[in-house]
N, C-alpha and C positions, 0 to 999 in steps of 0.2 A: 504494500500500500504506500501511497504517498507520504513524504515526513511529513510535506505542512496539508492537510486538507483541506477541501475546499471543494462542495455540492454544486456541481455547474450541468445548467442546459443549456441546448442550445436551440435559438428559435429563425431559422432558415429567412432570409430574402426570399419575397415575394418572384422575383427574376435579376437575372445575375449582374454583376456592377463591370462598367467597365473598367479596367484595369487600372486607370489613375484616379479613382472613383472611390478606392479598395481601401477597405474595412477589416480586422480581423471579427470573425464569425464569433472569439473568445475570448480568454484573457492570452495577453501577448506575455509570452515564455522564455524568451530568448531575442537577443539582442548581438550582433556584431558588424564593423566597422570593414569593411573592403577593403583593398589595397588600392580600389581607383577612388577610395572615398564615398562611396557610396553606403547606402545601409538595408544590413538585410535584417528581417524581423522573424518569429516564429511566434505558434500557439496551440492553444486546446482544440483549436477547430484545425486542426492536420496541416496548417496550412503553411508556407513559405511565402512571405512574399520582399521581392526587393525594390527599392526606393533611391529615388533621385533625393537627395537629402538637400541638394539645392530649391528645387523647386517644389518639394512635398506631396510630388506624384509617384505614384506606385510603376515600377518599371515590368514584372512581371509577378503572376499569383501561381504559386505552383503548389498543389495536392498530392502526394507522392506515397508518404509515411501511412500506414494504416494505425494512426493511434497518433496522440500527440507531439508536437515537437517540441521539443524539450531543453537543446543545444544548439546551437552555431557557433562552427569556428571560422573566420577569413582564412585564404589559403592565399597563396601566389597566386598573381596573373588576375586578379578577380573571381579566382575561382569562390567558392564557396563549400563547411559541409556542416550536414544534417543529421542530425539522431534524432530517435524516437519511443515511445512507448514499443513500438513492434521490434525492439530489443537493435535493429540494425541503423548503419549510417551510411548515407548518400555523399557523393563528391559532384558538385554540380560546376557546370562551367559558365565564364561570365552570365551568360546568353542562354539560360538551361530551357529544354524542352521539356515535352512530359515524363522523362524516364533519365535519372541518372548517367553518369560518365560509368560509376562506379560504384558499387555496394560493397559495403565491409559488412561481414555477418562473423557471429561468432557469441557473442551474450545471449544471456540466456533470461534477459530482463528488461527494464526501462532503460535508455541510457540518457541519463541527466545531467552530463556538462562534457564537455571536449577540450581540448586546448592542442595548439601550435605552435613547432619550434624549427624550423631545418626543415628538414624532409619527414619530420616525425609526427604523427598525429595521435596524443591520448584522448581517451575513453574512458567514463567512470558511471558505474553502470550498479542498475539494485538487483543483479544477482552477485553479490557481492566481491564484485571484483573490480579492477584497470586495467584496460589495451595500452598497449602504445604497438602504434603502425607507423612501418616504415614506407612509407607512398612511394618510395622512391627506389624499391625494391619487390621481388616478388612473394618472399620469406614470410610466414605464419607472425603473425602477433605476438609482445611478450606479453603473457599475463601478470599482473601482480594481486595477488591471494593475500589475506592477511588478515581484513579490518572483518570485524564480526557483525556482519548485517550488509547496509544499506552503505556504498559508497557512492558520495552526494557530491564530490566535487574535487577538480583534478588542477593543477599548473604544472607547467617549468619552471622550475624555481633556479637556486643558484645553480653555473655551470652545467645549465642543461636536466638538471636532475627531475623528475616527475616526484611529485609529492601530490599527496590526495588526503581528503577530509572525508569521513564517514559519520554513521548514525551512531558509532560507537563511541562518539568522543576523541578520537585519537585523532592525529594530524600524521601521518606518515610520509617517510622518502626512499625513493627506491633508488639507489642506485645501480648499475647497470652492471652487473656481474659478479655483486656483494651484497649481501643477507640486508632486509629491510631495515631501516632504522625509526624508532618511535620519535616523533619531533617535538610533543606533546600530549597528556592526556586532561583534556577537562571533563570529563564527567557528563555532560550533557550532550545532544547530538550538533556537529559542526556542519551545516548544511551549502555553506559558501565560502570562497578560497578567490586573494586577489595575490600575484608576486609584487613584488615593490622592489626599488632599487637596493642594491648592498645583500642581497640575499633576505632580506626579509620579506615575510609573507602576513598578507590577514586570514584572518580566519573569521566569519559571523555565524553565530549560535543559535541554540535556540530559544536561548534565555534572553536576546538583545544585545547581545554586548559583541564588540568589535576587539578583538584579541591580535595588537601586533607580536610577530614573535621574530624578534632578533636574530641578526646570523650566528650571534653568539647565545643563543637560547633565553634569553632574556624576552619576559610577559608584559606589555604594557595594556592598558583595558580605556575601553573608550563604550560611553553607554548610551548607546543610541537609544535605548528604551525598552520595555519591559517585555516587545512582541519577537518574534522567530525571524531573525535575518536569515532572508531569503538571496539578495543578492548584493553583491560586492564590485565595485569597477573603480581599477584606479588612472588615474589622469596619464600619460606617455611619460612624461616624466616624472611621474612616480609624487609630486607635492599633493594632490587631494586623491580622497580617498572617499565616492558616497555608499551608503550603504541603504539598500532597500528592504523594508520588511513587512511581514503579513497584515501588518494592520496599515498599510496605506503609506506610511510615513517615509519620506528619503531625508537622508542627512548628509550633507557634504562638511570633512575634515580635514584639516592642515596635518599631516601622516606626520612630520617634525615635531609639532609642537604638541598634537592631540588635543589643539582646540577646533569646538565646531563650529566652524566658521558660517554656514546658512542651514535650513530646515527647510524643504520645498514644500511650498501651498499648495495640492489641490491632485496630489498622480493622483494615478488609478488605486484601489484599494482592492486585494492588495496589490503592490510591488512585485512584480516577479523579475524582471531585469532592468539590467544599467549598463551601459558603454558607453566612453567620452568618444569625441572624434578624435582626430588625428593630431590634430591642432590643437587639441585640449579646453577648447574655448564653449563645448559646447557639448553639454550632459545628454542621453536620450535615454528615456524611459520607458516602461511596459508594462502594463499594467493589466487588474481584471474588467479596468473601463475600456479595454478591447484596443485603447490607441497608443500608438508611438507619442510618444509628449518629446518635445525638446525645452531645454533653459540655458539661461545663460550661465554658462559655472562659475561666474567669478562674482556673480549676483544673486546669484538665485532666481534671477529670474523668470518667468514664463516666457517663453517664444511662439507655442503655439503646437497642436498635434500637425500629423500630416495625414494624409488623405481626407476623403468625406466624413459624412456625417455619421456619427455612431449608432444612434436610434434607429430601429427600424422604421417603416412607416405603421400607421396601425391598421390593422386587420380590421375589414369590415365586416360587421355580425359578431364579432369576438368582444368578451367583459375587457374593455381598455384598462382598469385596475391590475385586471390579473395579465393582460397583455407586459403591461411594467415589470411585477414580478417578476415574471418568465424572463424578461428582457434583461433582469438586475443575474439572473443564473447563468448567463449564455455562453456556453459553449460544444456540448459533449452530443446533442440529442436533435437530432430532424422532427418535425414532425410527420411527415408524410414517408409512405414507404421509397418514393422518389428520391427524398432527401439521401437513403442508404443508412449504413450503419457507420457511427464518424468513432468518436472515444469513449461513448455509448451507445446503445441500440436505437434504433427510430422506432418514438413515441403512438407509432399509427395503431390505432385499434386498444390504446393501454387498458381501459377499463372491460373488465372483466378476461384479461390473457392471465396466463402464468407467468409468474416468475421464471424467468430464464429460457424464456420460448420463442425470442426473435432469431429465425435461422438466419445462419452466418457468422453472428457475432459471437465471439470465445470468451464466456462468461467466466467468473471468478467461479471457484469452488462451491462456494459457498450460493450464490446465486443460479448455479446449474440446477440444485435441487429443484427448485420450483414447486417448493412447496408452500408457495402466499401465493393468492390471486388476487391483482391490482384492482380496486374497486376505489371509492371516495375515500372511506372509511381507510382503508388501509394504506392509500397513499399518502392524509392526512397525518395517520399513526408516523411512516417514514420520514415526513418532515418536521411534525412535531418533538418525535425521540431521538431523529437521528439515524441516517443509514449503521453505523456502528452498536446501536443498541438493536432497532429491529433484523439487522441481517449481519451476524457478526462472522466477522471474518473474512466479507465483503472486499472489496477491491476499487467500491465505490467513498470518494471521496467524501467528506462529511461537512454538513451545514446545517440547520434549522431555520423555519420560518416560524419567528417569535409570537409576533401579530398575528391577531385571530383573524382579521378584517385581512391582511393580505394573503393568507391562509384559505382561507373560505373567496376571493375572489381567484388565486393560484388553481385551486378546483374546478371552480367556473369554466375560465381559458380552459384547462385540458381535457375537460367534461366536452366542451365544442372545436378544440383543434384538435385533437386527436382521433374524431369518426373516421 
């Protein structure tokens, strides 16, 4: 299951957007910087798409991943890659069509963060393990085995070395032909890893807190706040350092002095990624408000998202109340069998099906049973207790609908989109 949860549907466009039009379907996952400067984005809704970051139009939208995308890393040449819930990663070139250069396979899980050095491309993935590919050769992947659980997050650290952050607390470094070394252990899960210059690295938690660690193993602590850092991006030259977490909040720091120098007004809630440009001048963000946000990093400032509009339009015939709701979950679910099955199953026909009965889709353990039949009442039950109480062991990410009134209108909507 996911380290930070988070219950998302998704509620499909009416007809499809043109390309510099382009929206993510979900919350935006993944964030990275090109080498021609450009920017590419990912999300919950499968989707890739790259951007003119000059003019804030979307250059192409590609579908590829059968699950969410999770990673990007820039490559040479403007290349691009991709990981995904569907455990693989893609190598796309400037210009990508509909089908990869390349597929790396081999996990056996989600794969949640990438990174890039040389010709080497690591992987850190929640069958708990690290790749590191050599793109530049034909030769198998090394694995690196170790951390106990869920490995959340990967860098080149000093002199090339891959270090990686897991659910277990530890901060690890592999070097490359000598037995692992422990960098760190805190005690709680370390979900997000930035390199910094001198051999230092951050690490963000799930307790909130920003943990620089010295080349010489020295902890310094910076407390962004009390929610689950999610993401970490530091400026090219290594002076700021923001950090993005589950409850909405970005915080940009002076990585020398550990003062926080701005607090950003208004991302998406939550946070899921951050990268500066190249130039340093200019933060972008990602959020579960589905848009690319940019600011200005030396202000704080806002500059404004890129592409269209984020709302959908509203559904005619449909309770516009409960149209909102659905709109505030968006990403994982189609309504129509049209839609397909994205990083949950399409909602078509939900009341009165079974549990775990949309062919196709490759349900969690626990959800294959099918032993609930969706009805008002029991859907109601799943958002008021929680996927983790009513279907435990689940695979589906976790949130409640607190409010009776958007609750009982959330029913409404899916009581009439989903016939």
């Amino acid at each position: 299951m996911r380290a930070i949860p988070l219950l998302i549907l998704f509620l499909l466009p009416l007809a499809p957007v043109r390309a510099q039009e382009a929206v993510h379907g979900g919350p935006v996952r993944a964030l990275a910087v090109a080498a021609d400067g450009g920017l590419a984005s990912a999300g919950f809704d499968q989707s890739m798409i790259l951007w003119d970051a000059t003019s804030g139009r979307a250059r192409a939208v590609v579908r590829w991943h059968a699950g969410a995308v999770n990673a990007l890393a820039a490559l040479p040449g403007g290349m691009m890659a991709s990981s995904g819930d569907d455990g693989r990663i893609a190598l796309w070139p400037p210009r990508p069509g509909a089908q990869p250069l390349r597929v790396l396979e081999g996990h056996e899980g989600p794969v949640v963060a990438l990174a890039f050095a040389g010709q080497r491309l690591a992987s850190a993935a929640w069958d708990g393990t690290a790749r590191v590919w050599d793109l530049g050769g034909g030769q198998s992947p090394r694995v690196l085995e170790g951390h106990q659980g869920n490995v959340n997050a990967v860098v080149f650290g000093a002199d090339g070395i891959v270090v990686t952050a897991g659910a277990d607390g530890t901060l690890r470094a592999w070097p490359e032909g000598e037995p692992p070394l422990t960098l760190a252990e805190f005690g709680l899960p370390q979900n997000t890893l930035a390199a910094l210059p001198g051999g230092a690295l951050a690490a963000g938690g799930a307790d909130g807190v920003v943990r620089i660690i010295g080349a010489d193993g020295a902890v310094r602590e910076l407390l962004a706040g009390t929610r689950p850092l999610v993401t970490l991006a530091a400026s090219p030259d290594g002076v700021l350092l923001a950090a993005g977490s589950i409850g909405g909040s970005v915080t940009l720091w002076d990585v020398a002095s550990g003062r926080l120098r701005q607090t950003l007004e208004g991302p998406g809630l939550p946070v899921w990624s951050a990268v500066f440009s190249a130039d340093g001048n200019t933060l972008w963000t990602g959020g579960a408000d589905r848009r690319v946000r940019r600011w200005d990093a030396a202000t704080g400032r806002p500059l404004g998202p890129l592409g269209g509009e984020a709302e959908a339009a509203p559904v005619a015939g449909l309770d516009p109340h409960g149209a909102r709701v659905f709109r505030a979950c968006s990403a994982c679910h189609a309504l129509t069998p049209e839609g397909g099955n994205m990083a949950g199953p399409h909602l078509h026909g939900l009341f009165g099906r079974r549990m775990g009965s949309v062919a196709g889709y490759e349900y969690s353990e626990r959800l294959a049973r099918g032993d609930i039949t969706w009805t008002r009442e029991t859907v109601a039950d799943l958002f008021t207790r929680g996927p983790d109480e009513v279907t435990p062991g689940t695979k589906m990410p976790i949130q409640t609908v607190g409010n009776a009134e958007d609750l009982a209108a959330l029913l409404r909507f899916l009581e009439s989109a989903t016939r």
